[in-house]
N, C-alpha and C positions, 0 to 999 in steps of 0.2 A: 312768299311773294313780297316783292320790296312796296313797301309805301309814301309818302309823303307825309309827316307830323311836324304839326306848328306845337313848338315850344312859348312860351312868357317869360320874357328874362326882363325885371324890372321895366315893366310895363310895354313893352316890345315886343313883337311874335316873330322869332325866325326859324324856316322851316327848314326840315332835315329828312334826308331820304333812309330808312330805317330799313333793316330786313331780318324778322324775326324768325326762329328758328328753336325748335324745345332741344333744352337742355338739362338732362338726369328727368326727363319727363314734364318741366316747366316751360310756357314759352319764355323766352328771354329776347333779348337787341341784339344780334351777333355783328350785325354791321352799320355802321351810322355813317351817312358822308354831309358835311355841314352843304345847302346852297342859301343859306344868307336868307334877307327878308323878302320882303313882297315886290318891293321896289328894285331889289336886286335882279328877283329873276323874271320882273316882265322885262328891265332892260335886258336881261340877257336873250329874251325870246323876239327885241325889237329890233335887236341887234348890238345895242350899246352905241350906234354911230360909227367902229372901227368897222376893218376888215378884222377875218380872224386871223390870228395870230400863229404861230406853227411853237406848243412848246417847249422848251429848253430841254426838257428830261419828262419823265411819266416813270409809273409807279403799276405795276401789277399788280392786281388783288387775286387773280386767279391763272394758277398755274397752265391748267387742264386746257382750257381753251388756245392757249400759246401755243401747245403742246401738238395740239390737233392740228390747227391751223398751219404749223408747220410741216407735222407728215404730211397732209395732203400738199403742199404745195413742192414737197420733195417727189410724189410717184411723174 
């Protein structure tokens, strides 16, 4: 189950969404995605002021779910 962890990098906390998972029987961090500080993400939850924006390009982390989403949307 992913989390939320505040890191201290020289006197600063930015927080990062984490998803741990055991590995050879240890848990470990198998996914980390940076969202920046505190400030960052209440602007991002007030809105920032813009409209949203539609991205350039995106990145898949997960195959499976593309995969699905497309059968079903083929029958």
């Amino acid at each position: 189950m992913a989390s939320v962890v505040g890191k201290r990098i020289n006197g600063r906390t930015y927080y990062y969404l984490v998803e741990p998972a055991r590995v050879e029987g240890r848990p470990r961090i198998v996914a980390q995605r940076y969202l920046g500080s505190a400030d960052d993400i209440a602007a991002a939850f007030d809105g920032g002021g813009s409209a949203p924006t539609v991205p350039a390009d995106s990145r898949h982390l997960a195959f499976g779910a593309v995969a699905a989403v497309w059968a079903t949307l083929e029958r």
